[in-house]
N, C-alpha and C positions, 0 to 999 in steps of 0.2 A: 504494500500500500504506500505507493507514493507519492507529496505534494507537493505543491510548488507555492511558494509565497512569495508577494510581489511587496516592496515599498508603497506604503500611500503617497510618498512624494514624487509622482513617476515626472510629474511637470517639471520642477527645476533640474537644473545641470548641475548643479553642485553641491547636492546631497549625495550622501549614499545610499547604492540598489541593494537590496537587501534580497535575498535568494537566499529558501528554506527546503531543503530536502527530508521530509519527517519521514520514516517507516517504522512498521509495526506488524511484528512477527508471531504467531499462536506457539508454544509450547507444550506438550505435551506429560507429564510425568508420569513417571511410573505408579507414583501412588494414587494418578487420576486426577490429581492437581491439573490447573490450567495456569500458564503463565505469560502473561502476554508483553513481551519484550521490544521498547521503546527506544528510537535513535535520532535525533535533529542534531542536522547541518547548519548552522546559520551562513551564507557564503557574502562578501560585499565586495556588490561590484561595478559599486560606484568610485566617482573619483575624491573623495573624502574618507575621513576615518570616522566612523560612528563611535559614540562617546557613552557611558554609563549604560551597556547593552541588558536589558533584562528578555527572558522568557518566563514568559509562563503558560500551562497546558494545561487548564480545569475543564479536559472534553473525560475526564478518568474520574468518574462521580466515588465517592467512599462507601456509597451505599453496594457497588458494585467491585469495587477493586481496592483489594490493599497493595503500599507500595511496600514492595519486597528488598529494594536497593535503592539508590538513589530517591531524587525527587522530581517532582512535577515540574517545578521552578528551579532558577536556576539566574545568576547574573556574571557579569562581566565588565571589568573597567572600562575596555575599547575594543573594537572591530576595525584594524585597519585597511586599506583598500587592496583589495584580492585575498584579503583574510580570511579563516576559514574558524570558527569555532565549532567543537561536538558537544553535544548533551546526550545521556543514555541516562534509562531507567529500567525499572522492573515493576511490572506488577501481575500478580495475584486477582484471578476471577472468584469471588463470591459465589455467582450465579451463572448459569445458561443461557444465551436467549440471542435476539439479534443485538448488534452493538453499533451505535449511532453516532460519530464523532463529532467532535466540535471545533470550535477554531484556536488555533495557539494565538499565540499573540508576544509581537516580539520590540519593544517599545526601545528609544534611545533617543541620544542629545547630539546637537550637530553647534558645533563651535559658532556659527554665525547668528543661531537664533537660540533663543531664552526655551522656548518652548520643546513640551515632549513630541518626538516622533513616533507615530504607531506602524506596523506591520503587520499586515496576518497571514495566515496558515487557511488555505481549502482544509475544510472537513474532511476526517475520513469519511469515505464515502459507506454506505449500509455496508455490512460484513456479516456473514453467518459464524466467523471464529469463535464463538459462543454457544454457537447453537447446539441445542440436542443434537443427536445422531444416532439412527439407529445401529445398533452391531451389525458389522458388515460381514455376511455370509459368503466366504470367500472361494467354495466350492459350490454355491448354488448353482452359479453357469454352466461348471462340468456336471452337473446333475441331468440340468436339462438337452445337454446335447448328447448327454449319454442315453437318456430317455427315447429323443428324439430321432438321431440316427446310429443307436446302439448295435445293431445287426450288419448296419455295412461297415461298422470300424471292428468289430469281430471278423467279417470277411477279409477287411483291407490287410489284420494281423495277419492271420494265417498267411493267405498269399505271398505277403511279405516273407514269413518264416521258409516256407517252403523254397519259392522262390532263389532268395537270397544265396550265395554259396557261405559253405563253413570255413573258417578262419582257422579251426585247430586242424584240419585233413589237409590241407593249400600247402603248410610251407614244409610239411615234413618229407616229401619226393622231391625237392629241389636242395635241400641242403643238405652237406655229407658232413658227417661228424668224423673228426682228425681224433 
């Protein structure tokens, strides 16, 4: 799941672009735990340095996820121009179900102006990585085509057996033991 986040200052030329890579991965445990594994890029790639950089990601509600490692938020002195900062996280499913994300939001200061800058993060888009699942019957298919065309894959065997030559009679008249 990939995003892309743009600066709100796309008009002037001398702020900085602000480019967000977020992904978010399902894990699986053994003990049936669900772990759902959190990664932002922030990239700028504009021609300034962005100043007092904060993130934050409240799309990871508490009633649904505890965090296992790291945090949601996260900040930063400066983002200089072709800089690249990472943020990762962990968390923990609660529950099952569909999972609806929301926007990060990635705020900072530009030397020329007083005021905060905002940026944001597309939503994940609707995900089933939560969802129930039934257990996946991983021989039913062979069931059914054994059902279905059981008697010509009986025939195809034989045939084959018959047919085929044997590998133990082949090399014993060709080679002489010294």
């Amino acid at each position: 799941m990939a995003l892309i986040l743009v600066s709100s200052t796309l008009g002037s030329s001398d702020v900085p672009f602000i480019v967000t890579h977020k992904k978010a991965s399902l894990t699986r445990l053994k003990s049936g735990d669900k772990r759902v594994s959190v990664s932002i890029d922030i990239c700028n790639q504009g021609p300034t340095t962005a100043y007092d950089v904060s993130l934050t990601d409240d799309s990871w509600s508490q009633d649904v996820f505890n965090v296992v490692s790291g945090n949601t938020s996260t900040s930063w002195e400066r983002l200089d121009v072709g800089g690249l900062l990472s943020h990762a996280f962990e968390l923990e499913s609660k529950m099952e179900g569909m999972f609806y994300g929301a926007l990060a939001v990635i705020t900072f200061h530009i030397p020329t102006t007083a005021a905060l800058q905002e940026a944001y993060s597309t939503p994940i888009l609707p995900s089933d990585i939560l969802a129930v699942r039934p257990p996946e019957k991983k021989f039913e298919w062979a069931k059914r085509l054994l059902a279905k065309y059981g008697s010509q894959i009986s025939v195809i065997s034989i045939v084959y057996l018959v047919a085929s030559p044997s590998k133990s009679g082949a090399g014993k008249g060709s080679k002489k033991k010294r």
